[in-house]
C-alpha positions, 0 to 999 in steps of 0.5 A: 562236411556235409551233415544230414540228420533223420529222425522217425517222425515229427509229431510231438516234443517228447524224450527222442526231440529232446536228443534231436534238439541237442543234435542240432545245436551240436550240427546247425548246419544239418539237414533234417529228414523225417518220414512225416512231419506234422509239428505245429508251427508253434511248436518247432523252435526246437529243430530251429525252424528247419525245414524237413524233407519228409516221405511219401507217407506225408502225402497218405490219407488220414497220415497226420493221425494214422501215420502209424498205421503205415509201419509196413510202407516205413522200409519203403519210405525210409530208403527211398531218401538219397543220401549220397551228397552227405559225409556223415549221416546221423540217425535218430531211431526207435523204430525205423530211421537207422534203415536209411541207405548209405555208401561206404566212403560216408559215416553212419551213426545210430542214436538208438533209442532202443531197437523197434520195441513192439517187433521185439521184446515188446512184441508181446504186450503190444498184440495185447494191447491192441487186441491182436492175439488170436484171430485173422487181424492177428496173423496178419499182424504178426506176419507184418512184424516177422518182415519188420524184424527181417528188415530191422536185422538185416539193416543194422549192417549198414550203421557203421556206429551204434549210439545206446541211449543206456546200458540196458538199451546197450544190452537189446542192441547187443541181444537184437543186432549182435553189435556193439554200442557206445552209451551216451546218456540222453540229456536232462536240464537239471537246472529247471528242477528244484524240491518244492516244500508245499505238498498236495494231497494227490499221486501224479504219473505223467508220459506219453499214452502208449502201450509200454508206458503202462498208464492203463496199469496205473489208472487200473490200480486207483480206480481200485484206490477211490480214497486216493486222487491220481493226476495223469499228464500226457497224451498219445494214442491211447488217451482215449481208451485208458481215460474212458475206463478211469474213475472218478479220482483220476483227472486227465489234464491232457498234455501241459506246459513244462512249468505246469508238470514242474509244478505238480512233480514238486506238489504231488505225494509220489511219482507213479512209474509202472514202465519198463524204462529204457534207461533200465 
């Protein structure tokens, strides 16, 4: 059996790598696509060193850091792969990767880490964030999700099978696309923590800095709280936005090593969470 998996992007190790490096040592023999792949050569082991064939947006101006800025060329990018040499095609989604072309004699299975939140749902808080809630850029905005949203619908008909990462994310596919899921948890390697004794006088949050997440909320909150210290692990698009507005009890320690977020969660007073989780 011919395997291909196809994953969104290929910038960072975070929650969706994690599923995808299971993936491949479920199926080593797949071949791996991506729409861009800018992982370090320090930081592949988890896809085995493959190699990844990647889109035409690889190739843009300023996509290495921009790469979101081409949501709109995404469809585009995504159909262009040729997938017909292939029995079974595995989609790694949350946003664009289930959009990829398939025939009706091959399998097409979904891992859905949610439908593309900042077109549905979170379409909302996203225009927020960023700012597009009135003006021209704002319609334009909306005009490119309202195409998002046509494309994301109508490509949900060509996933013969929809893995949900939870129940709640089981509910937005059943709300968005009207299909059914099987849930599948995402994997957690519970062996790697352990209860530590020694507590710190500190409050930590850690994550990936995008808007859903809703790190700024937490900075925002200790900046009101100077007697309390808040450590903040993580990095994204909106590290700098939310780290210039922080005061002086919030430290940024930028992206870190598992073992030296390990160490904090066992050391900090409380874990600080303020995000809608897809696990529910």
């Amino acid at each position: 059996m011919k395997i291909a998996i196809v994953h969104d992007w290929l910038t960072v190790y975070a929650g969706a790598e994690r599923v995808l490096e299971c993936m491949i040592s479920c199926f080593p023999q797949a071949d791996l696509y991506s729409l861009v792949d800018f992982l370090p050569e320090s930081n592949r082991d988890f896809i085995r060193n493959k190699p990844v064939c990647t889109s035409f947006i690889q190739k843009l101006p300023f996509s290495k850091s921009k790469y979101r800025n081409y949501l709109p060329l995404m469809p585009l990018a995504i159909e262009q792969f040729d997938f017909s040499g292939y029995d079974l095609v595995i989609s790694s989604s949350h946003a664009i990767a289930k959009g990829v072309i398939t025939g009706p004699d091959q399998l097409h299975i979904c891992m859905c880490y949610s439908p593309i939140r900042y077109a549905w749902d979170l379409q909302g808080q996203y225009l927020r964030e960023a700012n597009l809630m009135t003006g021209f850029k704002s319609y334009l905005a909306k005009i490119m999700l309202h195409k998002i949203r046509i494309w994301d619908s109508r490509t949900s008909n060509g996933v013969d099978r929809f893995i949900a990462i939870s129940h709640f994310i089981g509910r937005r596919i059943w709300k968005v696309y009207r299909r059914h899921s099987v849930v599948i948890y995402p994997p957690v390697d519970v062996d790697s923590f352990f209860v530590g004794t020694e507590k710190s006088d500190f409050y930590l949050t850690a994550s990936r800095f995008v808007p859903y997440k809703r790190i700024d909320l937490i900075v925002g909150a200790f900046s009101k709280l100077p007697e309390k210290k808040l450590v903040v692990i993580g990095d994204g698009p909106d590290f700098d936005k939310i780290s210039s507005k922080a005061s002086s009890n919030v430290i940024f320690l930028g992206y870190q090593p598992f073992e030296v977020l390990r160490d904090h969660m066992q050391k900090a007073k409380a874990f600080i969470f303020a995000a809608e989780e897809d696990f529910g």
